[in-house]
C-alpha positions in Angstrom: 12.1 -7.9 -31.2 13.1 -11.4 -30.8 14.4 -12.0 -26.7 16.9 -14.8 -28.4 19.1 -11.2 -29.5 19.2 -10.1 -25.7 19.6 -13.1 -23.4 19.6 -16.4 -25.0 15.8 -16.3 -25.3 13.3 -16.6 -23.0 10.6 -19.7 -23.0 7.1 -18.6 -21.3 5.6 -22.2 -19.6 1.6 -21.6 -19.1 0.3 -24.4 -16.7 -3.6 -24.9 -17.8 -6.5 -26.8 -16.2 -10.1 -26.1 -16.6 -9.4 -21.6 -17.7 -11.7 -21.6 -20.6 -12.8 -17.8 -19.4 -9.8 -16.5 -18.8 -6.8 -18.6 -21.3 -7.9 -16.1 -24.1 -6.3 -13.2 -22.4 -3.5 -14.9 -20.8 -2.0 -16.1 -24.4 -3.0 -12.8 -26.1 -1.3 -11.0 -23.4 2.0 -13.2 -24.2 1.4 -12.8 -27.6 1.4 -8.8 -27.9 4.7 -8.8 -25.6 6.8 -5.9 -27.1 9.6 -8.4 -26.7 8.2 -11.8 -28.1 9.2 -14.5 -26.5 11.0 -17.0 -28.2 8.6 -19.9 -27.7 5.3 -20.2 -25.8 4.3 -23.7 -24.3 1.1 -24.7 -22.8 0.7 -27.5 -20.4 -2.9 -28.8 -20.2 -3.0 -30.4 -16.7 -6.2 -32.7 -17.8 -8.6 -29.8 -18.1 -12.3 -31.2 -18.7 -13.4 -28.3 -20.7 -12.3 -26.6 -23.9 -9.3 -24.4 -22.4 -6.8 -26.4 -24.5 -8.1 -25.7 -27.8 -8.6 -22.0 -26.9 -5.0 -21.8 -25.9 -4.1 -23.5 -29.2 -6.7 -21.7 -31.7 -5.0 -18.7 -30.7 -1.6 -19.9 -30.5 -1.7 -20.6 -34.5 -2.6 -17.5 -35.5 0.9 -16.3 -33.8 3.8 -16.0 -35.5 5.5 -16.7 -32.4 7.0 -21.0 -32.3 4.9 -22.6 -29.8 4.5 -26.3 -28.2 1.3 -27.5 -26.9 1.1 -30.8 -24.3 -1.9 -32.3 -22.7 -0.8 -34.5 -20.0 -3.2 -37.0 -17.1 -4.2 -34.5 -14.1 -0.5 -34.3 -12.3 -0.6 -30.9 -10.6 0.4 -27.6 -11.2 3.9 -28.5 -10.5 4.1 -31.4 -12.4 3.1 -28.9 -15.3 5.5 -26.3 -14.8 8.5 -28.6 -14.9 7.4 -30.6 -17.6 7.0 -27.1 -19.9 10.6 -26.0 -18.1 11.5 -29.6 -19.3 10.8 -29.0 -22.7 12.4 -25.8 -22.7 14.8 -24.4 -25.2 15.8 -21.3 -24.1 18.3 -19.7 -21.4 15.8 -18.3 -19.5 12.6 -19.7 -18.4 9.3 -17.9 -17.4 6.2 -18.8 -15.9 2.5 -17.5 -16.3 -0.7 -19.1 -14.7 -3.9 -19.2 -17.1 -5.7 -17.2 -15.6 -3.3 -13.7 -15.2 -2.2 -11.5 -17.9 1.5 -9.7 -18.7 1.7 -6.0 -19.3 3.2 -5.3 -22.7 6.2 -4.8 -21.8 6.4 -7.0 -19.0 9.6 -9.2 -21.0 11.4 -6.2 -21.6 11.9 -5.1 -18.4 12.5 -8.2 -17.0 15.3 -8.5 -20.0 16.5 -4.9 -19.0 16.8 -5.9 -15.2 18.8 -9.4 -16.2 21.3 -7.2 -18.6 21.1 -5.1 -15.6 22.0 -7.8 -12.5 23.2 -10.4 -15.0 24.2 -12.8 -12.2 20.8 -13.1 -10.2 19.3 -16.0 -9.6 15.7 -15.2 -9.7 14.1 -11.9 -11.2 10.8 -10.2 -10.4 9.0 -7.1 -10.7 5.6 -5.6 -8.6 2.1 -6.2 -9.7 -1.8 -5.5 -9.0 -4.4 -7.8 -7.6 -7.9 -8.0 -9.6 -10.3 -10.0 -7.2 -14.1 -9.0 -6.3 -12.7 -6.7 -4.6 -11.9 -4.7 -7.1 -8.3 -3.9 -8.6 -5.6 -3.5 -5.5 -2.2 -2.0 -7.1 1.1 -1.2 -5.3 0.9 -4.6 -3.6 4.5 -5.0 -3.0 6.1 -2.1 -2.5 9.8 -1.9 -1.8 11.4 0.6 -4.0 10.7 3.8 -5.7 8.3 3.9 -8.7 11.0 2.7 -11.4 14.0 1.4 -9.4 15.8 -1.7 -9.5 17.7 -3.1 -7.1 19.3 -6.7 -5.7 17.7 -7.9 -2.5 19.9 -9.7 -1.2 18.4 -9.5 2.5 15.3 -11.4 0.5 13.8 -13.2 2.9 13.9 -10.4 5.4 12.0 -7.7 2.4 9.8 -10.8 1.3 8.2 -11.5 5.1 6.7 -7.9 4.8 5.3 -8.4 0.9 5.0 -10.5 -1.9 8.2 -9.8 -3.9 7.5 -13.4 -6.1 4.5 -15.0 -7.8 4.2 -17.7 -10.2 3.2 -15.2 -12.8 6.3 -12.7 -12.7 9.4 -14.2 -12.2 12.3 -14.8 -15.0 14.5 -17.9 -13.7 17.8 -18.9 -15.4 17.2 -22.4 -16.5 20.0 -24.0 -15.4 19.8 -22.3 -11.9 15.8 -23.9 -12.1 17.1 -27.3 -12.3 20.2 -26.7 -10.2 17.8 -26.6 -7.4 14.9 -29.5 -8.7 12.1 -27.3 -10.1 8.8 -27.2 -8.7 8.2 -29.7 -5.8 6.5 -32.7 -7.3 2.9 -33.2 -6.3 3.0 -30.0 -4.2 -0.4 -28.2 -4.4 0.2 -25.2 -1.9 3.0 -22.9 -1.6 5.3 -24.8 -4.2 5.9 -21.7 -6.0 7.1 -20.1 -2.5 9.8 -23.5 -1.7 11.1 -22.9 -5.2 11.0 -19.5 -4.7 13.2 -19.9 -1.1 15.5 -22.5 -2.8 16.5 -20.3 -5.4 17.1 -17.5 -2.9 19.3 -19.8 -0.7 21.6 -20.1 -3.7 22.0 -16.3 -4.4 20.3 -12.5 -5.1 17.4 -11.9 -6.3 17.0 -8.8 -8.7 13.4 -6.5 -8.4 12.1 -3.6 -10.5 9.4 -1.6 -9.0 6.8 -1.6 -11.5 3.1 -3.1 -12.1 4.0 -4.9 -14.7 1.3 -8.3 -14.0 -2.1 -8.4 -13.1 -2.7 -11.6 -10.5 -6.7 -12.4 -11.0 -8.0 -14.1 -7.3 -11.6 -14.9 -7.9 -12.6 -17.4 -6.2 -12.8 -20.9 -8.3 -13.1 -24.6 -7.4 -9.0 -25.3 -7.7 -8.2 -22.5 -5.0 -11.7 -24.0 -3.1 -10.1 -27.7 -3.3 -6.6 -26.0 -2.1 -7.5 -23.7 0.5 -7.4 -27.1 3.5 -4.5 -28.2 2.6 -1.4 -27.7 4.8 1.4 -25.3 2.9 4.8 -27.0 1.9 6.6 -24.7 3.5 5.0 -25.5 7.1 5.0 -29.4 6.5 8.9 -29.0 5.0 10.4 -26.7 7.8 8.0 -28.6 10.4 10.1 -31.6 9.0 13.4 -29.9 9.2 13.8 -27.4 11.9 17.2 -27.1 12.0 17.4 -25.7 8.8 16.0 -22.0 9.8 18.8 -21.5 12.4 21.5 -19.6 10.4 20.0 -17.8 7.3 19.1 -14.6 8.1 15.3 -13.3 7.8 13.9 -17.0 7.0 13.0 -17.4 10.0 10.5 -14.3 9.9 9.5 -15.2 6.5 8.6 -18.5 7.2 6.7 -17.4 10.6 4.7 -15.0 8.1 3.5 -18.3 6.5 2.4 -19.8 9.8 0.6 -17.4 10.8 -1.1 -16.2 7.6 -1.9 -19.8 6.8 -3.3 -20.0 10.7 -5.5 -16.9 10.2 -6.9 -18.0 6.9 -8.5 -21.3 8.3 -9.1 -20.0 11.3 -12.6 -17.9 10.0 -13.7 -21.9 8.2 -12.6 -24.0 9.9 -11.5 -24.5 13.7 -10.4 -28.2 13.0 -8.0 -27.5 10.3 -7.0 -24.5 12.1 -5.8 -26.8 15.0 -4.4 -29.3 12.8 -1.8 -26.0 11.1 -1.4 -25.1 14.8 0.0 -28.1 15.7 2.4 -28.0 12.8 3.7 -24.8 13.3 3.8 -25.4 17.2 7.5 -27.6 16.0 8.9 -24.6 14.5 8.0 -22.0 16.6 7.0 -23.7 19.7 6.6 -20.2 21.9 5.0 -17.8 19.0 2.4 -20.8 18.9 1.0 -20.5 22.1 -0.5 -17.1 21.3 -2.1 -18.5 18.7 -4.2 -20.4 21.3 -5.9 -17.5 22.4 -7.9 -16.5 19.2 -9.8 -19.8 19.5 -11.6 -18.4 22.0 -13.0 -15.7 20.6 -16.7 -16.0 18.8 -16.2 -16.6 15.2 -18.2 -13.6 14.3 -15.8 -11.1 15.8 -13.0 -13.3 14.7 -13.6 -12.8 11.0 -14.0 -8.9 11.9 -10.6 -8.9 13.6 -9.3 -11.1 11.2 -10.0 -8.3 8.4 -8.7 -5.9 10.4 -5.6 -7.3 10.9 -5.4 -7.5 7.0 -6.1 -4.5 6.4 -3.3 -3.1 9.1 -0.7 -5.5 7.5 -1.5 -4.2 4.2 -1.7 -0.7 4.9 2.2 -1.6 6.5 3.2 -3.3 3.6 2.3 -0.3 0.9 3.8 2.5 3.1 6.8 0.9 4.2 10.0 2.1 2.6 12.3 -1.3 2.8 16.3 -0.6 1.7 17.6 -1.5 -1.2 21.1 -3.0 -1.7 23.3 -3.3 -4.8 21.4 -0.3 -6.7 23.0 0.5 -9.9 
């Protein structure tokens, strides 16, 4: 089944630098969609090894149309809106090399846009594969199955990840409308697009594991991990912006302090350097941040698990209220 029949066709963008172990399943996972996309197009970011002509060897043997670009090292971002440039379709989706779709993960996204056909930004639940072993239920907020508009997003998105890279469905004029990826961004660019978006109108959601989000540990996340999010150095930058839109406030504290608590275990200095960041938005919540400095970095990375493991624990039991069911 061709997506071009249902909603003007939907063009899957796979940004690709240096996945030579794990390209292979991403594009065979696009490839035995039950609704095929309606083109497939792989940007290689520079990669120094042979993901490219993985991604491609496979891609041939497809009968789905495809477009494969290698362009200078620019960033993930640079990637994305370069394939969302290149685009032909209504709807644009994304997929990082290194995750994988469900089978069916098109159609239900297809299903949920015929369903809310005047969302802005459509996403569905999925399970985390890292050395920990495979983590599903990760976000969520609805019944096994349901659908609904959240349009209290930010609000229901402060308490789990409703939106990854790898599962959303964007209309393409509403991606441009609001500038893409931020250029050169390396750190929560998928979350300021994702805000921007939101800021513009609903968001639709199915409840079903339909993406599996790999988080091994790898050199890109290594070379990412001390670098200050966008959406602290943005709303650091513009302050005034978080005073009337209800819950982003409490979403973008949920980045503060996870980003704070993250460093926090490696690395004091960079710790203080967030801290001082995130002391302009929320001058008052900072200040209890102070006190974990204090404590001896060997019980701080116990309570630091601990406090992951309550937040999770919240965020899988919690039964958040839908609006706009159908």
């Amino acid at each position: 089944m061709d997506t071009s029949s249902c909603v003007g066709g939907v063009s899957v963008v796979v940004p690709l630098y240096n996945k030579s172990t794990t390209v292979a399943a991403c594009i065979s996972s696009l490839i035995s969609q039950t609704v095929s996309p309606k083109e497939i197009i792989v940007i290689d970011d520079g990669s120094t090894d042979d993901s490219y002509d993985i991604a491609v060897n496979i891609l041939k043997k497809s009968s789905i149309p495809y477009i494969a670009k290698q362009q200078k090292n620019s960033g993930v971002a640079a990637a994305r809106n370069l394939g969302a440039e290149i685009s032909s379709s209504d709807y644009v989706s994304f997929l990082d090399a290194d995750d994988q779709w469900d089978k069916n993960f098109l159609c239900e996204l297809i299903n949920l846009v015929n369903t809310y056909p005047h969302a802005v930004l459509y996403s569905c639940s999925h399970r985390v594969n890292s050395e920990f072993g495979l983590r599903t239920g990760v976000s969520k907020v609805l019944p096994e199955g349901g659908t609904a508009l959240l349009e209290d997003f930010f609000s229901v998105y402060a308490k789990t990840s409703l939106v990854n890279s790898s599962k959303v469905l964007i209309p393409r004029t509403r991606f441009f409308e609001v500038g893409g990826f931020p250029a050169g961004v390396v750190v929560n660019e998928d979350v300021f697009l994702w805000i921007q978006l939101a800021l513009t109108g609903s968001v639709a959601y199915v409840q079903k594991d339909l993406v599996t989000i790999n988080q091994f540990f790898d050199l890109s996340r290594a070379q990412r991990v001390a670098k200050l999010p966008f959406v602290i150095d943005y709303y650091s930058r513009n302050t005034n912006l978080l005073k009337e839109i209800k819950g982003l406030r409490k979403f973008v504290w949920r980045v503060c302090y996870s980003s704070f608590f993250q460093q926090l275990t490696t690395s004091r200095r960079i710790a203080w350097l967030f801290l001082k960041r995130i002391f302009i938005i929320f001058p008052v919540k900072a200040l209890f941040l102070i006190v974990w400095f204090v404590i001896p970095r060997p019980f701080l990375r116990i309570l630091v698990e601990a406090r992951k493991g309550r937040w999770n624990f919240r965020r899988n039991v919690s039964a958040i209220k839908p609006t706009h069911l159908p």
